[in-house]
C-alpha positions, 0 to 999 in steps of 0.5 A, spaced: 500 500 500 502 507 498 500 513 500 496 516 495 497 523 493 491 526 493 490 523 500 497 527 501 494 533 498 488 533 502 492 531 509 496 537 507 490 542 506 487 540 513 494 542 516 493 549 513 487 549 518 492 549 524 491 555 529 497 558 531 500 556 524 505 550 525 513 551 521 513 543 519 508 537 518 510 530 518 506 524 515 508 518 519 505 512 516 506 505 515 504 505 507 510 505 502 513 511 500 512 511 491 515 516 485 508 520 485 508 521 493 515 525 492 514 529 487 507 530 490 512 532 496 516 537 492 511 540 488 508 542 495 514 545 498 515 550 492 508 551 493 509 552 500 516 556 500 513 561 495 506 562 499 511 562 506 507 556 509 510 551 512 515 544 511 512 538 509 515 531 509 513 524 509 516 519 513 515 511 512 516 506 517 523 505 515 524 513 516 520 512 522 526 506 525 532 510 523 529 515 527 528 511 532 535 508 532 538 515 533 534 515 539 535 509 543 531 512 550 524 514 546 525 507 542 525 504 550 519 508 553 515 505 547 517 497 548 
């Protein structure tokens, strides 16, 4: 399963609700990364880079592991 890019869209508009504004927005999912979710990735950070709206980034499980990885205490308060 991948993450669909409309659903990323739709995600993504949602997220420019939030009061007050936030700088990052991060999709963390278990679905698999795909070509079409990056390039929808990119083309929403230059939209949003011209606009002044915040980062967005879409993290996969195996990102979501090396994060943990690197922090050894937060992997240990979930097990």
């Amino acid at each position: 399963m991948t993450l669909p890019p409309a659903e990323l869209r739709a995600e993504v508009e949602k997220a420019k609700q939030f009061r007050p504004a936030i700088g990052h927005f991060a999709i963390l999912t278990t679905a698999k990364k795909s070509a079409q979710t990056d390039k929808q990735v990119l083309a929403i950070n230059r939209e949003h880079k011209k606009q002044g709206l915040f980062l967005v980034e879409v993290l996969t499980w195996e990102g979501i592991e090396r994060l943990l990885d690197e922090y050894p205490e937060i992997r240990a308060r979930l097990d």
